[in-house]
MMTF fields as JSON, N, C-alpha, C and O atoms, coordinates in Angstrom:
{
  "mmtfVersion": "1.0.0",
  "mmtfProducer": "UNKNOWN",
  "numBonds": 331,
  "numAtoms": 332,
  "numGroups": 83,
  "numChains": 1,
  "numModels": 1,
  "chainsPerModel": [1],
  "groupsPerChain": [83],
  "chainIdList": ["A"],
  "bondAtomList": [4, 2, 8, 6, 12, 10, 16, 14, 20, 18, 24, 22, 28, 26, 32, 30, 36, 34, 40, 38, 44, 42, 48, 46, 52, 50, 56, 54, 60, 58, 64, 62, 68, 66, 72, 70, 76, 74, 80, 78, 84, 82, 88, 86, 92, 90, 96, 94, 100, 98, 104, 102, 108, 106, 112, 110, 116, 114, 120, 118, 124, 122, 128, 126, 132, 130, 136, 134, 140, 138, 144, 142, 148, 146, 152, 150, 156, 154, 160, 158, 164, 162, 168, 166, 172, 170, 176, 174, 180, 178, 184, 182, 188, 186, 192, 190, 196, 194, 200, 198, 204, 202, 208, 206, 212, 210, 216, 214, 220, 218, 224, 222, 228, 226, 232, 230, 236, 234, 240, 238, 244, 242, 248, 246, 252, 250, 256, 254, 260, 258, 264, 262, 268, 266, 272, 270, 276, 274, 280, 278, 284, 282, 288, 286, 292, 290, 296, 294, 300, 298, 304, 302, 308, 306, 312, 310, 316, 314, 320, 318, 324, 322, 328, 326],
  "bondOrderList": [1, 1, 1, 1, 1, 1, 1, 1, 1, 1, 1, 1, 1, 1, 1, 1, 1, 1, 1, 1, 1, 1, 1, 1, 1, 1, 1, 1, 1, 1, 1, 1, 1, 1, 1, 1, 1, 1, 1, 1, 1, 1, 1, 1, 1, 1, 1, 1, 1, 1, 1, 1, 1, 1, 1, 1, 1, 1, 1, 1, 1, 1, 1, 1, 1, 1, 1, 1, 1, 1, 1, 1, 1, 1, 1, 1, 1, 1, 1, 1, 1, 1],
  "groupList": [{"groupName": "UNK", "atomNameList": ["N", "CA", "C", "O"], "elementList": ["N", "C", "C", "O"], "formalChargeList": [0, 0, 0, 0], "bondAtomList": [1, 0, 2, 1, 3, 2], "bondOrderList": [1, 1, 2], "singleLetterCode": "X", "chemCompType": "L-PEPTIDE LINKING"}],
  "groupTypeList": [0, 0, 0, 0, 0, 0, 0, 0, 0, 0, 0, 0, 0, 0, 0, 0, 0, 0, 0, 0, 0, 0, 0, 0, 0, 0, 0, 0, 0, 0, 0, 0, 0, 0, 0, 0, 0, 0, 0, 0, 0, 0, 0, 0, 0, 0, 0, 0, 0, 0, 0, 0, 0, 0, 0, 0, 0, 0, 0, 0, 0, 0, 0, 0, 0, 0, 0, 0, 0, 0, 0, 0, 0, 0, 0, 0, 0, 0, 0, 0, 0, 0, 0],
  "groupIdList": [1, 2, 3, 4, 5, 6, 7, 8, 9, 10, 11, 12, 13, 14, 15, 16, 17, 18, 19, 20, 21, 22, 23, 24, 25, 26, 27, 28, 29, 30, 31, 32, 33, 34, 35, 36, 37, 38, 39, 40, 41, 42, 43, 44, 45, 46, 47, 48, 49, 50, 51, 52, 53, 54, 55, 56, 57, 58, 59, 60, 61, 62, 63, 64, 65, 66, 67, 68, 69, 70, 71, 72, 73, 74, 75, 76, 77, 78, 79, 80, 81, 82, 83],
  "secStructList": [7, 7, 6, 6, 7, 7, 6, 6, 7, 7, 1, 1, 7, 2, 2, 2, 2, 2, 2, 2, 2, 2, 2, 2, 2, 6, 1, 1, 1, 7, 7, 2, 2, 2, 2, 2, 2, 2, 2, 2, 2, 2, 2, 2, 2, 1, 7, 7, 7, 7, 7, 7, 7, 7, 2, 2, 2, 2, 2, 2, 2, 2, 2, 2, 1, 7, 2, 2, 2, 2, 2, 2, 2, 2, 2, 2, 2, 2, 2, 2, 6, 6, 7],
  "xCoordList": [-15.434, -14.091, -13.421, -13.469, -12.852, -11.942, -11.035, -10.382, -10.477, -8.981, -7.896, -7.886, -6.944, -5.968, -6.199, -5.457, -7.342, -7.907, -7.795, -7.673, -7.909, -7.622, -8.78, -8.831, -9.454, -10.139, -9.65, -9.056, -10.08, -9.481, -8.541, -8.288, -8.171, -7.033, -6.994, -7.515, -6.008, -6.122, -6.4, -5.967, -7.068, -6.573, -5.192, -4.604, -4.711, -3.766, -2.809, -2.966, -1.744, -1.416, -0.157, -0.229, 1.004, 2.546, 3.15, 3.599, 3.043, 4.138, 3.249, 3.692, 2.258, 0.856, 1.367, 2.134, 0.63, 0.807, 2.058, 2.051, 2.9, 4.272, 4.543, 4.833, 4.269, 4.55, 3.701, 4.172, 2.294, 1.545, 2.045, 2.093, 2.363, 3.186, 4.101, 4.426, 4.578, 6.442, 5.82, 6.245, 4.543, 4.793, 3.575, 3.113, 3.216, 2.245, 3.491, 3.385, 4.394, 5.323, 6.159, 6.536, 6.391, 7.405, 6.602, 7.26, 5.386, 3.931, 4.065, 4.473, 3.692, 3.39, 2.128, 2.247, 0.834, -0.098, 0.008, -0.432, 0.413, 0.887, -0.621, -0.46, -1.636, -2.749, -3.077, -2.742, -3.678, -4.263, -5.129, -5.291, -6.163, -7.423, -6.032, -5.913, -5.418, -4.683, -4.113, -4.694, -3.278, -3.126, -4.036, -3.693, -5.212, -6.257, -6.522, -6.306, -7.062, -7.566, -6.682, -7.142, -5.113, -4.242, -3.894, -3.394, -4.342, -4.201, -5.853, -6.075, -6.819, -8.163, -8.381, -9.119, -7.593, -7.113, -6.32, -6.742, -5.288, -4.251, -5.228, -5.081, -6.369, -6.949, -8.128, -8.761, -8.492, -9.204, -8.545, -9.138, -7.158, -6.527, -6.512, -6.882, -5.985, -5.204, -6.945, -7.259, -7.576, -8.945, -9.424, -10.416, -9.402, -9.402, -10.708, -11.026, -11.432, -12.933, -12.37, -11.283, -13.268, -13.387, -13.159, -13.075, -13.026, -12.643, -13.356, -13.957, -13.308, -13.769, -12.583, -11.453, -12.979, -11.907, -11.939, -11.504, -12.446, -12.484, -11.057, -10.192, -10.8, -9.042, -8.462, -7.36, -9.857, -9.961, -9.098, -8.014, -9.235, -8.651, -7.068, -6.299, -6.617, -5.259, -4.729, -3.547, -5.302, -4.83, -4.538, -3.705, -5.279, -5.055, -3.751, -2.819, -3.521, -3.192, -1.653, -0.682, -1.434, -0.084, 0.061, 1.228, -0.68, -0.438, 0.208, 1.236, -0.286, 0.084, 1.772, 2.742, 1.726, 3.493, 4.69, 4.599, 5.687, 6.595, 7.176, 7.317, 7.811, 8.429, 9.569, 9.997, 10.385, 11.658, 11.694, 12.538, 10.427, 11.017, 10.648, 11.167, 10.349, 10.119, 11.189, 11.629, 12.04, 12.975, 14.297, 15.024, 14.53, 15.326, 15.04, 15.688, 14.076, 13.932, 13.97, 14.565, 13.539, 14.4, 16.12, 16.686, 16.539, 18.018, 18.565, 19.795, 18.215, 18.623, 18.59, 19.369, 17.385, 16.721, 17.085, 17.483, 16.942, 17.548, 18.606, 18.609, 19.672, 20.748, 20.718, 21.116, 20.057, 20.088, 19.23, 19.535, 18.058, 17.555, 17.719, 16.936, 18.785, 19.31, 20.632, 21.026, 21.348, 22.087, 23.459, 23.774],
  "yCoordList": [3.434, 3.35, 2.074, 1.909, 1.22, 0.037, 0.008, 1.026, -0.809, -0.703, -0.456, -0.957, 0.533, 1.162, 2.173, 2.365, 2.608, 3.719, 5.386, 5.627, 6.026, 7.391, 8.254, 8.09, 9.067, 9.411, 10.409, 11.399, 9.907, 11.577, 10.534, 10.716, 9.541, 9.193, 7.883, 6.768, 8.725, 8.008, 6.658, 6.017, 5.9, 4.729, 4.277, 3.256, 5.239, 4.422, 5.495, 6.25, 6.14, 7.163, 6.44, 5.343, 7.416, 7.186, 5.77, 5.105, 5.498, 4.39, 3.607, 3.4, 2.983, 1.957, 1.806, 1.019, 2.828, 3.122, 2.333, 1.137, 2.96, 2.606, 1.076, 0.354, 0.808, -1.208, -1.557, -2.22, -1.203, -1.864, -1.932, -3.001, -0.794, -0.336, -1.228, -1.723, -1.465, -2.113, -3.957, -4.737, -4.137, -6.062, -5.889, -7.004, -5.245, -4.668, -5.187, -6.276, -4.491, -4.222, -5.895, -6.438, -6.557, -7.254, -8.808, -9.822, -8.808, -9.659, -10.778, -10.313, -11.826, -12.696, -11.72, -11.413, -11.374, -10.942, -8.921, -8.304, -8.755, -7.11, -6.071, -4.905, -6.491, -5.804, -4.875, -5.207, -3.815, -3.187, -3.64, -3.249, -4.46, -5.275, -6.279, -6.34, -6.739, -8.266, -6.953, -6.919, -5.948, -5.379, -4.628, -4.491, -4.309, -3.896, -5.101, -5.133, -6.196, -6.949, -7.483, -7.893, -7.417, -8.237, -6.736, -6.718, -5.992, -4.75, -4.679, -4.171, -5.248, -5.339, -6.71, -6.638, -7.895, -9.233, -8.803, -9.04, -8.234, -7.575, -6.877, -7.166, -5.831, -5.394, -5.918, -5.264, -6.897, -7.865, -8.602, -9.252, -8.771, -10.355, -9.358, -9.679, -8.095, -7.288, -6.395, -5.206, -7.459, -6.766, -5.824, -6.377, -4.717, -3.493, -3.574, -4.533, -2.127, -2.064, -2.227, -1.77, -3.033, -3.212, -2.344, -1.244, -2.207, -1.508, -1.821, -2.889, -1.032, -1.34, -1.709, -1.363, -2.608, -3.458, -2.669, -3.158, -1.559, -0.614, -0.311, -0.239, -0.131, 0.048, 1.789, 2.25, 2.482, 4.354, 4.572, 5.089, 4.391, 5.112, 5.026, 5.968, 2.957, 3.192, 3.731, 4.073, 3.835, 4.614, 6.149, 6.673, 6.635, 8.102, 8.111, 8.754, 7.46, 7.507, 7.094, 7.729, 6.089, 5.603, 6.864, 6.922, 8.063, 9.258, 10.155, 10.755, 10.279, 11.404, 10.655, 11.311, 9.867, 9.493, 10.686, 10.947, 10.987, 11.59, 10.929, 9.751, 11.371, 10.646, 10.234, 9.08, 11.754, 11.549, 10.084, 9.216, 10.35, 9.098, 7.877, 6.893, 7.703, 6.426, 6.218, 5.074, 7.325, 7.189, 6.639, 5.73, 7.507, 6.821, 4.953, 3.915, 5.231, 3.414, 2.907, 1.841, 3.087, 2.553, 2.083, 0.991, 3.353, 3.369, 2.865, 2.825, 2.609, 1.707, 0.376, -0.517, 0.489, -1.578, -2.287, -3.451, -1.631, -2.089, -2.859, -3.619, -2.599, -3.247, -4.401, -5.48, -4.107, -4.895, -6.714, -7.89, -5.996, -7.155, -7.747, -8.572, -7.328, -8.179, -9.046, -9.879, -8.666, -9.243, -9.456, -10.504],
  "zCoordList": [16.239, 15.693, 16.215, 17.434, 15.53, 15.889, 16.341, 16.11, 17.046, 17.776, 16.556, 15.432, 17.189, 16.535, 15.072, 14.109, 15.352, 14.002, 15.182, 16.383, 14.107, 15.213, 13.732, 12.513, 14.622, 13.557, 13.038, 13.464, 11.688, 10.438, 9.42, 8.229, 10.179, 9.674, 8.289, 8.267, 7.067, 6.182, 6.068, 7.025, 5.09, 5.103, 4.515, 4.871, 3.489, 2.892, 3.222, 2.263, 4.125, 4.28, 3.278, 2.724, 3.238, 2.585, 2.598, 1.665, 3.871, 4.438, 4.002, 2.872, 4.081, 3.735, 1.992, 1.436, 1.543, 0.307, -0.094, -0.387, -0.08, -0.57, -0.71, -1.664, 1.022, 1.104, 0.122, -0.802, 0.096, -0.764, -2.392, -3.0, -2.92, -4.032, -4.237, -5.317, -3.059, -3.344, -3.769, -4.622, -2.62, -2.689, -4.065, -4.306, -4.611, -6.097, -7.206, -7.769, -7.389, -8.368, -8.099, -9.138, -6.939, -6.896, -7.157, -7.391, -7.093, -6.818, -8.753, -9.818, -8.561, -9.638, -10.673, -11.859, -9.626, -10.042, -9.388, -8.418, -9.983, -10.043, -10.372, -10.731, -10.248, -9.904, -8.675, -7.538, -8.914, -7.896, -7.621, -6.465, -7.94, -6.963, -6.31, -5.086, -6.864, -5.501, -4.715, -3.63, -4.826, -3.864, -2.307, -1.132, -3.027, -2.283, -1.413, -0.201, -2.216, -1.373, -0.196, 0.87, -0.583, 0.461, 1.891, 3.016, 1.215, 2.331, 3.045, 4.145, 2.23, 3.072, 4.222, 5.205, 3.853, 4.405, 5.825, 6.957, 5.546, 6.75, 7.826, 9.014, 7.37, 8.322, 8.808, 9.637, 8.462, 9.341, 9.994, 10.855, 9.842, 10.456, 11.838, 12.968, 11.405, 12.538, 13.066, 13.122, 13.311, 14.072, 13.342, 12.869, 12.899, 12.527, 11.473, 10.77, 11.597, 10.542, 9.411, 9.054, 8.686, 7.341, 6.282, 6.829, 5.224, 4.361, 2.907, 2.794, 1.943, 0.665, 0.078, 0.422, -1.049, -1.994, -3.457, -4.5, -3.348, -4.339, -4.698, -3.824, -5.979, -6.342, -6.467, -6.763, -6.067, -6.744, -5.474, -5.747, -4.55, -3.336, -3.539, -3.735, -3.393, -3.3, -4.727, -4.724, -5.724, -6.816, -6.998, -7.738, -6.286, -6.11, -5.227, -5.709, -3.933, -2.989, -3.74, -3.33, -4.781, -5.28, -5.971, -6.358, -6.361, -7.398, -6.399, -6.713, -5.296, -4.177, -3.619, -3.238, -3.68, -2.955, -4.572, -5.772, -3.308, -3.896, -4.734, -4.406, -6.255, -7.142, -6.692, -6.717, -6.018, -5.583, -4.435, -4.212, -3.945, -2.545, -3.498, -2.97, -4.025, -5.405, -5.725, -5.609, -6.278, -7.421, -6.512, -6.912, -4.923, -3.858, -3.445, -3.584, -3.047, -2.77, -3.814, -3.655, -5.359, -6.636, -6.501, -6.469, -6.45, -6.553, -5.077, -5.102, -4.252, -3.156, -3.033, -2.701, -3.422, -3.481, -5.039, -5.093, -6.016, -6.987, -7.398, -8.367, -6.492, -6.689, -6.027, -6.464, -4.534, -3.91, -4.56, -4.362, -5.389, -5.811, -7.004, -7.475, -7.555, -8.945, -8.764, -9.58, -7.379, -6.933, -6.504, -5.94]
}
């Protein structure tokens, strides 16, 4: 196991998910492969085992986040980013 992994433990839990989700949606290239890969980049910079660049995982994983907590950081950040 690599520094800072705990075993059992997701790769893409909520909070992961979500950032990834959020710089996905806000991104030039709004793909789930550029997202994967820039979340597979992060965990090599940050030491950490390797990962697959497969897009099935964080896709399921963007299905399992709550709508409501979606629909909140919508209606919070929204305003904030139109200005």
């Amino acid at each position: 196991m690599a520094k800072g992994e705990v075993a059992g433990e997701r790769l893409y839990p909520p909070t992961t998910t979500l950032s990834m989700f959020m710089r996905q949606t806000l991104g030039a290239d709004a793909t789930c492969q550029k997202a994967v890969n820039g979340w597979a980049a992060q965990r090599a910079a940050d030491g950490l085992r390797a990962c697959s660049v497969r897009t099935g995982g964080y896709c399921r994983a963007r299905q399992r986040l709550p709508l409501e907590m979606v629909n909140a950081l919508r209606r919070h950040t929204g305003p904030l980013l139109s200005g």
